[in-house]
N, C-alpha and C positions, 0 to 999 in steps of 0.2 A: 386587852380591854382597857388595862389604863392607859396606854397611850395613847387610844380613842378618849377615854375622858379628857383627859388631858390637853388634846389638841381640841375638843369641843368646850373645855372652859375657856383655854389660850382663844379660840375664837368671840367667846361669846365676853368673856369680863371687861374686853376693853367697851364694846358695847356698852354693856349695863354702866359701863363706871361713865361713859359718854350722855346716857341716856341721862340717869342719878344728876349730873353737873348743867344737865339742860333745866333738868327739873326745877333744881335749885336758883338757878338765874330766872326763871320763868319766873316761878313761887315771889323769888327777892324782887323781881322790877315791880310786880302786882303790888307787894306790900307797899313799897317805898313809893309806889307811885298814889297808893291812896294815902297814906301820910301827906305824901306832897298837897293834894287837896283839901284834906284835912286843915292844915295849917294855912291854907288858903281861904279855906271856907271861913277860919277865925280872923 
């Protein structure tokens, strides 16, 4: 049984940790990109 967990976190973390660093670039371009406007708009 743990080496089935094991190989089902080995499959699944690089995922999540891929998904998580999507997230975060998504999150940062939004921010930064209404900043950018922001500073435009003034």
């Amino acid at each position: 049984m743990t080496a089935q967990v094991s190989r089902r976190t080995r499959l699944y973390f690089p995922g999540a940790l891929l998904l998580v660093a999507v997230l975060v670039m998504v999150a940062g371009g939004l921010t930064w990109r209404q900043q950018k406007e922001n500073t435009r708009g003034r």
